[in-house]
C-alpha positions in Angstrom: 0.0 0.0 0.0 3.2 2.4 0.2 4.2 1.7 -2.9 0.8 3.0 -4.1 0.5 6.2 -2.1 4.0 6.8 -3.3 3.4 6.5 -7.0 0.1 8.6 -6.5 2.4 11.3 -4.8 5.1 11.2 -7.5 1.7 11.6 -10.4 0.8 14.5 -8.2 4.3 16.1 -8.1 4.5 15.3 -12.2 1.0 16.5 -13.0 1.2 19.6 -10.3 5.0 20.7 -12.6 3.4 20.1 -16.0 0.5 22.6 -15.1 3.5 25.1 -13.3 5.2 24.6 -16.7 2.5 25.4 -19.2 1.4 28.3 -17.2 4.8 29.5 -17.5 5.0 29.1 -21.2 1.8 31.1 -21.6 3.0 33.8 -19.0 6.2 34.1 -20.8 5.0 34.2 -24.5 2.5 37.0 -23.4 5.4 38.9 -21.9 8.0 38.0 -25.0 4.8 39.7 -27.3 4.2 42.8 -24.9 7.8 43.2 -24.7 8.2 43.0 -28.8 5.3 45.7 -29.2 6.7 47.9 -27.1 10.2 47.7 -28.7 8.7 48.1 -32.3 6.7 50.9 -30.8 9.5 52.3 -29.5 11.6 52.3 -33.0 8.5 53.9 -34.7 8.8 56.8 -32.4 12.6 57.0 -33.1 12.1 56.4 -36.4 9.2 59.8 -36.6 12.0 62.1 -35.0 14.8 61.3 -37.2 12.6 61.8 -39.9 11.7 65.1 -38.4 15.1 66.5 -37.8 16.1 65.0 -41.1 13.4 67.3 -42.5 14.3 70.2 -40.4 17.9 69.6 -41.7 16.9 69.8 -45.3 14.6 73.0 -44.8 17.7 74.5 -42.8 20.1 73.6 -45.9 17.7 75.4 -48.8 17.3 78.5 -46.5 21.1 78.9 -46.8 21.3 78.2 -50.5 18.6 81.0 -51.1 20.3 83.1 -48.8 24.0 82.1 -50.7 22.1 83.0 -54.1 20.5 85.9 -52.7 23.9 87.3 -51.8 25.0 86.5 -55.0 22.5 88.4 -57.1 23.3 91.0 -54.8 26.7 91.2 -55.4 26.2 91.0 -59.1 24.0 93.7 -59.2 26.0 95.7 -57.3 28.9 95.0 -59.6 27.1 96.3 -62.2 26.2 99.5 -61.1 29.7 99.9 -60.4 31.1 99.2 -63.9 32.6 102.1 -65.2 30.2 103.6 -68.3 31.6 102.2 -72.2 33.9 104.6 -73.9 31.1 105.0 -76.3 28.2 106.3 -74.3 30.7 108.9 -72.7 31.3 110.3 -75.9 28.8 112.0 -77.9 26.2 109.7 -79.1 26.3 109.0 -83.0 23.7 107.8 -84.7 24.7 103.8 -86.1 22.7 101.8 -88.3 18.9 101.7 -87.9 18.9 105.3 -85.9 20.5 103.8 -82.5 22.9 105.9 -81.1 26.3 103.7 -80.1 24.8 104.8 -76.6 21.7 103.3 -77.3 23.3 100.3 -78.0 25.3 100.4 -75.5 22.7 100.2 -73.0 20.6 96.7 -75.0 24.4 95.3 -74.7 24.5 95.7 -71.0 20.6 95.0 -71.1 21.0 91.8 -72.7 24.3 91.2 -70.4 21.8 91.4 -67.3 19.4 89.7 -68.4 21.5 86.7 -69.4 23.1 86.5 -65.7 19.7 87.0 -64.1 19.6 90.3 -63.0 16.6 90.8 -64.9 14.0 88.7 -65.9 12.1 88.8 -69.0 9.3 91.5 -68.0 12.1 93.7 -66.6 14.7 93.3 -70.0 11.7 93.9 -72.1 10.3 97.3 -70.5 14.2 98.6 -70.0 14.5 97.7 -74.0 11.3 98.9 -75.5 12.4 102.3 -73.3 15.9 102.4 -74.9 14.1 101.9 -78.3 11.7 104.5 -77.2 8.5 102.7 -79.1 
């Protein structure tokens, strides 16, 4: 009779771990899975603010190329108000070919010289011309 309590105690002790053990399985996949969401939620917020300062940083980078430009035209225009007047529009303007003055053309060369480096656009080159041309 021993013998049987003793086996019925060992099936007690077996059955009593494989319950402790399944329960544990479960317990730790549920924490393994909360544990992975957080991490991946955690990445997705990293993931938002690099792209956010990576934004910023690219925003940052075209104000200083407008600014580098701006400075540019500036000093371009400033360079050619600068520029000493043609020999031939300080002399005495003489009529050329088609009733422009070498002044006149003068001017549509440095018009045309503007306009081709940006300093004016096309609204700008045209009203400055047909003023030179006087029509």
């Amino acid at each position: 009779m021993r013998r049987r309590g003793l086996a019925r105690g060992v099936m007690r002790t077996a059955a009593t771990t494989a319950v402790v053990v399944g329960t544990a399985k479960v317990v730790g996949g549920a924490m393994d899975s909360h544990s992975a969401n957080k991490q991946a939620a955690q990445q997705a917020e990293v993931d938002a603010q690099q792209a956010g300062y990576d934004a910023q940083a690219q925003v940052q980078q075209q104000q200083i190329e407008m600014q580098q430009m701006q400075a540019e035209m500036a000093r371009m225009q400033a360079q050619q108000a600068q520029a000493p007047a043609p020999a031939a529009a300080v002399a005495a303007p003489a009529p050329a070919s088609g009733g422009l003055s070498n002044e006149d053309l003068s001017k549509l060369k440095q018009l045309a010289d503007m306009h081709s480096a940006g300093v004016l656009n096309d609204a700008e080159f045209d009203a400055a011309k047909q003023k030179i041309l006087g029509s």
